[in-house]
N, C-alpha and C positions, 0 to 999 in steps of 0.2 A: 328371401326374395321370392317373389310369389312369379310361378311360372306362367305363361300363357296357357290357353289350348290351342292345339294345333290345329290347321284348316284340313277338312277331309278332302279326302284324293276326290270326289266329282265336283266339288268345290273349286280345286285346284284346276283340274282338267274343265268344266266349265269357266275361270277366267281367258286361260287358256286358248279359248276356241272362239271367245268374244276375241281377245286381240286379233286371232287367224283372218275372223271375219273381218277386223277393221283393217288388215292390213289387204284384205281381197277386194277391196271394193272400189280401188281404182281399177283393179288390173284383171278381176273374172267374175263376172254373175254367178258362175256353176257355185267357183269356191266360198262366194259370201252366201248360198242358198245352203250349203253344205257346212259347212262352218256355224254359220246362224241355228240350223235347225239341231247340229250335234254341243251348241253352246244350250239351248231352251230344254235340252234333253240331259243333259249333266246340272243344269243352273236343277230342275226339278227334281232330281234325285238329290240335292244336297242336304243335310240335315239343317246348316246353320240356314235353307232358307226359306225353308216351313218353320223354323222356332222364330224366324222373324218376323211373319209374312205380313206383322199384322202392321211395319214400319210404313207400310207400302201409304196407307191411312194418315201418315202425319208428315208424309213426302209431300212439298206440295208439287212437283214438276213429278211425280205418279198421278199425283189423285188428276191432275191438269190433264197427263195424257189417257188416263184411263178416260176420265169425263168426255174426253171428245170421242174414243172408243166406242163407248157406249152410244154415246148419242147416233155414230153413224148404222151401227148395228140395229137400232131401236127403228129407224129410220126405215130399214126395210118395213115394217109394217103397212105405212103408208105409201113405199115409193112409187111413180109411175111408170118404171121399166120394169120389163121381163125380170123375174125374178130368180135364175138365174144366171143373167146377166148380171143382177146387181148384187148377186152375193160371190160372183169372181171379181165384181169392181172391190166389193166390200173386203177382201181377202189382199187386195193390195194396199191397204190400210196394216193390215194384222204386224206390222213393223212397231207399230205404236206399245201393242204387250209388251214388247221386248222390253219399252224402257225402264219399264219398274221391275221388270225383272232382273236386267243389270244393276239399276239401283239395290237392289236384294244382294246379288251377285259380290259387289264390290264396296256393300256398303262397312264392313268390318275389315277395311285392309289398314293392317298393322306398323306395314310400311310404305314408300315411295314407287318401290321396286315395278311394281305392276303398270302404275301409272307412265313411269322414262319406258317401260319398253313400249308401252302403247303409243307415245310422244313418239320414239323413233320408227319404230313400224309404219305409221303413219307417213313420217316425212321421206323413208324409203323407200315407200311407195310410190308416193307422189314427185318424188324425182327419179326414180326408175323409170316410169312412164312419162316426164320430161325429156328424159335419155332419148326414150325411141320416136316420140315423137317429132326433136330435133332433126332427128337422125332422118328420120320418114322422109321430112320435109326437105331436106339438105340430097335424098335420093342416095344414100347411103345403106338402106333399109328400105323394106316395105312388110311392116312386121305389124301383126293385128288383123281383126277381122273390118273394121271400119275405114283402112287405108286403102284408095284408091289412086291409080296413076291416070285414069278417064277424067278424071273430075278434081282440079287445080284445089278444091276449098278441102278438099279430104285428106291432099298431101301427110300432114300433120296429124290427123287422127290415126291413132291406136286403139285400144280396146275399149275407150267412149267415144262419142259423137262431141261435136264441137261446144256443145252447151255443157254437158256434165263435165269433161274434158277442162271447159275452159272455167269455170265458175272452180274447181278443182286445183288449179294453172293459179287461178288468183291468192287462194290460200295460199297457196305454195309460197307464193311470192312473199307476201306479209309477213308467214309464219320465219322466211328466211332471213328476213331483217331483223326482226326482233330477237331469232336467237342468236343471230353473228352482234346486234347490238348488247348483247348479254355476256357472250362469249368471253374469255380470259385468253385464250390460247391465241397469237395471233395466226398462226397456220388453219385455225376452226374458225376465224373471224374472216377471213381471206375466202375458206371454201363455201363458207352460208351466204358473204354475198356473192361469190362468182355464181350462186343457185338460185339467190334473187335477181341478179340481172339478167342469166338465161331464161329465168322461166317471165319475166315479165317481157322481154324480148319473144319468146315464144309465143306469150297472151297477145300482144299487141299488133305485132308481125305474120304471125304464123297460124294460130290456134283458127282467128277468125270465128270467134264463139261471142255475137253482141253483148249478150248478159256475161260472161267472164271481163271481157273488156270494158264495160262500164263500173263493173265491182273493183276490177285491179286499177283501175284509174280514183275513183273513190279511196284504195288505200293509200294511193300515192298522196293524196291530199290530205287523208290522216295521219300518216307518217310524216310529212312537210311539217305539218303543224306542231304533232309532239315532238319534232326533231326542237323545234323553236323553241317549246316549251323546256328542254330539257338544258339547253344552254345560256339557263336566265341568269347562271352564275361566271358565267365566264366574260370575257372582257368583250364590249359592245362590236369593235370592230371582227372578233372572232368570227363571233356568234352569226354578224350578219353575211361578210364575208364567204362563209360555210354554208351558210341558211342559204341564199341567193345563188351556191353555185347548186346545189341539190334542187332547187325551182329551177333553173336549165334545163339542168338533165331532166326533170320530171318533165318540165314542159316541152323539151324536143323529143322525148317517147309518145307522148301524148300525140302532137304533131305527126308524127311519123307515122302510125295509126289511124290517122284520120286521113292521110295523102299516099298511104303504101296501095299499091297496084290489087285492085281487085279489093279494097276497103268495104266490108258490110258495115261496120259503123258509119262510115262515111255515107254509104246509099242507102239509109235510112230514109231521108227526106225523099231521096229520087220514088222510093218503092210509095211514101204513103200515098203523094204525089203521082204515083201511076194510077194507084187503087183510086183516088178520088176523083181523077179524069176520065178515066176508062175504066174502073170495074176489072183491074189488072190482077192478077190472082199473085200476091207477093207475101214475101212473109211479113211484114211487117201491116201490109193491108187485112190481111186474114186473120189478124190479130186485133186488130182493130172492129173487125162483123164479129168474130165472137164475144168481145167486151160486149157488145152490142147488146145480142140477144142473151147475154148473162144476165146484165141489167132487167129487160124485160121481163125475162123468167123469176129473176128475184121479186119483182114489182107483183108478179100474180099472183106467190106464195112469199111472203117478205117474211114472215117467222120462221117457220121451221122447212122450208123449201120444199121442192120437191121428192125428198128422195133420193138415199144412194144408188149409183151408176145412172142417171136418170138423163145427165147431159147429149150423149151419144143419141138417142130418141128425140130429144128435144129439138137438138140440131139437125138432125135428119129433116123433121117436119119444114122448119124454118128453110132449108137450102132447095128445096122441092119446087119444082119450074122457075129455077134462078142460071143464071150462068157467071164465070167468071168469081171472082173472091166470094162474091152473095153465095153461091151454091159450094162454098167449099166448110166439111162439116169433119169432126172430130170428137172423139170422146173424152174432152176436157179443153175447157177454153185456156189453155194454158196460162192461168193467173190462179193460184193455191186459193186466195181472198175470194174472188169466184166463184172459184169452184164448190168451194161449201158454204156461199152465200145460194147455190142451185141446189145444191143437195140438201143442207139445215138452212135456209135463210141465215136471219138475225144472231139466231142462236149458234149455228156451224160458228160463221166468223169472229161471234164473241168469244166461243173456247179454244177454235184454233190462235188469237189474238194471246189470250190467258195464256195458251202455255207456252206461248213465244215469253212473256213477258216474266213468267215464274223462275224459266232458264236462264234470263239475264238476271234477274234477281239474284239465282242460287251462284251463279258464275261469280257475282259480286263478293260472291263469300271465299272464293279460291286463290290459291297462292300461284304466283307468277305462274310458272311456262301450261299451265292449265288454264288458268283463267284468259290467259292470251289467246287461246288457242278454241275455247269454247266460244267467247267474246266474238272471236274474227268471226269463227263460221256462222254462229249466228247472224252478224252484223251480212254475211254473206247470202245465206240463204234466204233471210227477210227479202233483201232486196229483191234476190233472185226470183222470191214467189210475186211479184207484182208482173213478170212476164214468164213464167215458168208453173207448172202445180209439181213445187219442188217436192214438198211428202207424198205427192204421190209415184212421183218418179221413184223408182228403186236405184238407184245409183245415190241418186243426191237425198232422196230419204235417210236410206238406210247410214248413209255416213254421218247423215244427222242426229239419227238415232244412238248409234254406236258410240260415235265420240262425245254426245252428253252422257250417254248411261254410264261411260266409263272414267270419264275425266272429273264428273261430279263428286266423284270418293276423294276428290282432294277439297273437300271443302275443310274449315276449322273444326279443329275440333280430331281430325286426322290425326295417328301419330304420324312423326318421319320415319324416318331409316333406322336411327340411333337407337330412336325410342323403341323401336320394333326389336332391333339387335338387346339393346338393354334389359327387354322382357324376357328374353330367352333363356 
């Protein structure tokens, strides 16, 4: 029997410190900054990942994110901000290295092992911080730095704000039905969805994060459907019976949501409607002036944009003797498509586009509770970036980062458990 070789100890201790970071990244920036930078520090000192480095070249979700890498870096040459300026924008990008470097990282794992702790790390996470935010909201607690008892929408916030928070809240959800719909145990079936109905009760109810609630309502009607799909075998009256009573429920959540006291989805229409009569500075109007002048800016340099960090400047000039939502300005028109439609035009959005599409791609190649799970957040974050610049956010980047570079080692081709034990 021919023996394996064994993974060396920075190897080791680099997977290691990738899980730490996925598991910190609901619950502290310090420990995903700390964690992230002592995983790129053990991933580089490992042998197995300079004898590999050269995988990085026939990865295509590497070469996708390096591609966009480069091009924002390249980017300084021409940009039209303080320079600077645009290489601290450009440094909140540097999340991107990481991913072929966890590719590197985790690209030779033998078995399963690495992947179920990063699955449950994850979900411990993200219902730990369910826990307190519950709790927040209920005045049981007032725990985090983003909780406030001033200000009614903060209740529920812990240690993100209601956007990361609640697009975070969403997964949660999804991820819980899928495993309690997997689940053998009926006491694990029992607890995954009492974690799905708290935490979409929480997005819906509590969280008040627009973009989490529109994403968790979107999985409600994904799940509706494969719920349908999956009882094409069972007998008509079951099927529909079951099916129609889960449309209820989905649709009196929904409901609930749109009529609960203090609804930001629901005064969506009220705020655009402020902003178009009166020049009302709302969030949802202020989102709308900087689509605005993205476009425009796009329009001036339509190939390769302006330049990284460049929006902050641009927006400054545009808001200048205006008052009300016109004069309100930011350094990122909080759309990711946007955003580097301003900084690379044409080209930004075609490779940020590319390596959304390469991960769905590779995700297609993965076995169950991975592919679910890579799948969702994607499915999540895309949307999210149409009202968010989600990779540039560090909370929601870096999770995106993290959980593709690490869940991607379960593509084919992987051993399992067995086979790993077997080789030993």
């Amino acid at each position: 029997m021919q023996h394996r070789t064994k993974d060396s100890y920075p190897l080791i201790v680099a997977r290691t410190f990738a899980l730490v970071a996925l598991f910190a990244i609901p619950l502290s920036t310090a420990g995903v900054n700390i964690a992230a930078t002592l995983f790129a520090v053990c991933a580089l000192l490992s042998p197995e990942v300079w004898r590999n480095w050269r995988a990085i070249f026939t990865d295509r979700v590497s070469v996708a994110a390096l591609l966009l890498a480069a091009a924002l870096t390249l980017s300084l040459a021409w940009t039209t901000a303080d320079r600077m300026h645009a290489f601290d924008f450009l440094m909140k990008y540097r999340k991107l290295i990481y991913l072929p470097l966890l590719m590197l990282t985790f690209r030779d794992c033998r078995t399963t092992v690495w992947t179920t702790a990063a699955k449950w790390a994850l979900f411990g996470a993200l219902t730990f911080a369910l826990l307190l935010s519950c709790s927040n909201w209920l005045g049981w607690t007032s725990i985090g730095p983003w909780h406030s008892n001033v200000d009614p929408i903060r209740k529920a916030w812990v240690f993100k704000d209601h956007i990361a928070a609640g697009i975070m809240t969403a997964l949660l959800f999804y991820l819980a039905l899928n495993f309690a719909h997997h689940a053998r145990a009926l006491a694990a079936k029992v607890a995954l969805y009492a974690v799905a109905f708290l935490a979409i009760v929480n997005e819906l109810l509590m969280m008040q994060g627009r973009t989490g609630q529109v994403i968790a309502i979107l999985f409600i009607a994904i799940y509706v459907i494969t719920y349908f799909v999956s009882l094409r075998s069972v007998k008509p009256w079951v099927r529909w019976s079951s099916g129609l009573a889960l449309l209820a429920i989905a649709c009196g959540l929904v409901y609930a949501a749109l009529h609960s006291h203090g609804s930001r989805l629901a005064e969506t229409h009220e705020e655009i409607s402020a902003y178009e009569t009166s020049n009302k500075n709302t969030s949802m109007g202020v989102r709308i002036v900087f689509y605005r002048r993205s476009l425009e800016l796009m329009a001036e340099r339509p190939v390769i944009g302006h330049g990284v960090g460049t929006v902050q400047e641009e927006f400054d000039a545009y808001a200048r003797n205006h008052t009300g939502a016109a004069a309100a300005t930011a350094g990122n028109p909080h759309n990711e498509f946007l955003l580097m439609g301003i900084q690379l035009g044409a080209l930004g959005i075609a490779l940020f586009v590319f390596l959304l599409v390469q991960i769905g791609r590779s995700a297609l190649e993965l076995r169950g509770p991975a592919r679910t799970i890579i799948l969702a957040y994607l499915f999540a974050f895309t949307v999210g970036c149409f009202a968010n610049s989600l990779l540039l956010n560090f909370t929601e980047g870096n999770l995106f980062i993290f959980l593709v570079g690490i869940f991607l080692s379960c593509r084919k081709g992987t051993p399992t458990v067995l086979e790993g034990r077997a080789n030993q």
